[in-house]
N, C-alpha and C positions, 0 to 999 in steps of 0.2 A: 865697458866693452872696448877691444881694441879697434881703433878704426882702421879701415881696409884701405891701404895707397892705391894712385890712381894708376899704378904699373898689376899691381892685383886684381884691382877690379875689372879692367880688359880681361885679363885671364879667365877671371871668373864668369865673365860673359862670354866669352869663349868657348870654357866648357860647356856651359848651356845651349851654343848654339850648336856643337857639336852631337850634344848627344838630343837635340831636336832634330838634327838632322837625320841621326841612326834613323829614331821614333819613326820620322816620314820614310827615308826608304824601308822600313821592316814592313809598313801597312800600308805601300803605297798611295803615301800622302803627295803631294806635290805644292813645294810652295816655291817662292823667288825672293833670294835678297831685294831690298826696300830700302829707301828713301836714299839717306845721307850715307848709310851703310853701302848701297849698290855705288853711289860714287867714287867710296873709299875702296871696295873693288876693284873697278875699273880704273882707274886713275894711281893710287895707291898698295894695289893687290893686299888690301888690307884696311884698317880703321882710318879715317881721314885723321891727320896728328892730332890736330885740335877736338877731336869728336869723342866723345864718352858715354856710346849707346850702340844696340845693334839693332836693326830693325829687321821683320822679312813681312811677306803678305802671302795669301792665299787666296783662290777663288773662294768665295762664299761656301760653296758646297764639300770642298775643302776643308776648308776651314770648320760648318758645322760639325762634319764625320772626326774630325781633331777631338773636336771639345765634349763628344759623344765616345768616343771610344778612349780617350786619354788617363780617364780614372781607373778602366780595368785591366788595359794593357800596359802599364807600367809601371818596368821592372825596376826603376833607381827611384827610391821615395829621397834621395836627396833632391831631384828637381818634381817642384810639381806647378799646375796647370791653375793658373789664377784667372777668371774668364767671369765677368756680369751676367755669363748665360750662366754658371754651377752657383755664384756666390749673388746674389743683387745687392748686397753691401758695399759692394767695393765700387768706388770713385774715377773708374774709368770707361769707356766704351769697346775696348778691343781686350785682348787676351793678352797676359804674360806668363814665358817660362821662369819659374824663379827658384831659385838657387838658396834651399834652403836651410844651407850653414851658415846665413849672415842676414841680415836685416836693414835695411835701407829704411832711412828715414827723411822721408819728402817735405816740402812745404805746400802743407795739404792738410784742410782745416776738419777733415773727412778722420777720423782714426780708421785706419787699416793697417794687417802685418806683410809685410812682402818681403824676399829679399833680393839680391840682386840678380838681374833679369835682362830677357828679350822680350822685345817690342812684338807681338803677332796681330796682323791689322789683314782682316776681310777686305777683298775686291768685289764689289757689287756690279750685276750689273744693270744697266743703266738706259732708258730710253733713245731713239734715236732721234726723235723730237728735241729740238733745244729748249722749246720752250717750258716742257715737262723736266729737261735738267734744271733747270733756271728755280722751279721752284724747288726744288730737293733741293739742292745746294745754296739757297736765300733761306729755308726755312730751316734747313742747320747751320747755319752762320747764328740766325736766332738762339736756334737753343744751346748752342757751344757758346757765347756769350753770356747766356743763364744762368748756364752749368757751370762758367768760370767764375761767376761773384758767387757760387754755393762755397766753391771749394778752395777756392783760392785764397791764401791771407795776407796779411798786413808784409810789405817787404821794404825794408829801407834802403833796395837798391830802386825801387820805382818812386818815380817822381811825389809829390806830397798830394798830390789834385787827384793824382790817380788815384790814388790807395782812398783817399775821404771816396770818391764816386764808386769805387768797390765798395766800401763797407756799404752806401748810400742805399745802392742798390741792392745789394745783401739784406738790408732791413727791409725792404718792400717785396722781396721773393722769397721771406718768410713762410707763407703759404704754399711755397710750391718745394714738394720734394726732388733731393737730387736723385732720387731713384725714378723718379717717373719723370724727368728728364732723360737718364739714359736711357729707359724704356724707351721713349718716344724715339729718340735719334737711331737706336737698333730697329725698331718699327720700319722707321723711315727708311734704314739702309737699305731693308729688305725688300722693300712694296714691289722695287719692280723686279727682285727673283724670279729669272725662269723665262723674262719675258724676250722674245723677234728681238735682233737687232743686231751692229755692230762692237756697243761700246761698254765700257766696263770702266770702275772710278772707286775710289775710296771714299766714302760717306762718312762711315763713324768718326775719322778726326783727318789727316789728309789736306792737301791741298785745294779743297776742291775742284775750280770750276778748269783747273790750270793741267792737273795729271787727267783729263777726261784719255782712255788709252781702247785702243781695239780689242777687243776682245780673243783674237789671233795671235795675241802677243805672246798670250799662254799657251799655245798650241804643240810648242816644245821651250825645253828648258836644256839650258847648258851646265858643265859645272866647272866654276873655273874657280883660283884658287883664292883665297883672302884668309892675310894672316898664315897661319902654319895646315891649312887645310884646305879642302876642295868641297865646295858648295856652291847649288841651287841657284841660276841666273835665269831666269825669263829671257827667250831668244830676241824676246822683241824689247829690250832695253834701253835700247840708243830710243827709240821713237819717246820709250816714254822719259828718261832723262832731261832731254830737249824738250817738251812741251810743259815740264816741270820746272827745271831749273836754266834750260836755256844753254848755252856754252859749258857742259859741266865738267870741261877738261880743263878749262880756266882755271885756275887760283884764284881764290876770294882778293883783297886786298890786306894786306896786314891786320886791320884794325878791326875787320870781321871774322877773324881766325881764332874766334873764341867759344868754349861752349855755350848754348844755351839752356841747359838742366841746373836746376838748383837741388842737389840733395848729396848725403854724407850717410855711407856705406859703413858696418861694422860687422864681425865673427861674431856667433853665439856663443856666451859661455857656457 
């Protein structure tokens, strides 16, 4: 297989983002660029240089009506909807659009086929009690630590002590499937759906305890431009940028202006 350069593969992710976009305004979806992507936005009107991912989020409810109506309403079977809620095979907790005339190949000890793709990540929401966050977000730190000696494998960029305590642990969580870990952590996302309150947060992978954001944030959405297009910003972004990553107009320092994804993209023959 030919492998996909890293000037293709943005595009290709692009496309995807593009035509998830359509998807949402046709059935009045509503979602907001996310994470390092909404940085690269703001700051960049486009992908941060060093970054090779896209990410967006959705309210929960949102999000379910997505991955509920995604299989009948669409019309381009080159992207389709890869989500733990249709498949419980697959190795992750949130949802991907994946693009598929190419194939991505992860270090991920899990076999699954994906190709290349957007990140779509559920907004839960969340108690207004801290100490009811406190455990949601202590008890998926647990099971995201589980879940990463299932599936995560041997790399010879990680230290030697690391990788033996991976495997280590890997052999004692033998008994425990990585499917009924993600189970548990979508469980968890969800528990407090629906419930009084101000605040809303990413559970399934996220920063925890650090993006906890108002729930007001989504009350309108902008669209402003990144890369050769106009998309989907959450009006309330600066709040939640800042409680995330802090100064996020700043420039990293040199020597962290690198990615962090391990994986190597190819076209189908």
């Amino acid at each position: 297989m030919q492998e996909i350069s890293a000037d293709d593969l943005k595009k290709l992710q692009l496309g995807a983002l593009h035509y998830f976009h359509e998807f949402c305004v046709e059935h009045n979806l509503k979602y907001s660029i996310y994470a390092g992507t909404l940085i690269g936005t703001i700051r960049h009107k486009g992908f941060i240089p060093w970054d090779d991912d896209i990410d967006v989020m959705m309210r929960r409810d949102e999000y379910d009506r997505l991955i509920k109506i995604y299989p009948q309403e669409n019309k381009n079977k080159r992207f389709k909807l890869v989500s733990p809620e249709i498949d419980d095979s697959l190795p992750f907790t949130f949802s991907k659009l994946s693009d598929e005339t190419t194939v991505l190949i992860e270090d991920c000890l899990i076999p699954h086929h994906i190709g290349v793709n957007i990140d779509i990540f559920p907004i839960e929401d969340l108690p207004d009690d801290p100490a009811e966050r406190d455990k949601i977000f202590k008890k998926k730190v647990r099971i995201r630590k589980m879940l990463d000696c299932k599936i995560v494998g041997w790399s010879k960029s990680r230290a030697l002590w690391k990788n033996i305590v991976l495997a280590t642990t890997r052999f004692f969580l033998k008994p425990v499937s990585y499917k009924k870990l993600i189970a548990e952590t979508i469980a968890l996302a969800k528990k407090y759906q629906g419930c009084p309150g101000e605040l809303c947060g990413d559970v399934v992978m996220g920063y925890n305890w650090r993006e906890v954001q108002k729930r007001s944030n989504f009350d309108e959405y902008l669209l402003m431009p990144f890369e050769d297009g106009m998309f989907y910003v959450c009006k309330g972004y600066d709040g939640y940028l800042r409680s995330t990553f802090g100064d996020y107009m700043q420039l990293p320092p040199p020597e962290q202006r690198v990615t962090h994804h391990s994986y190597k993209a190819y076209w189908k023959e």
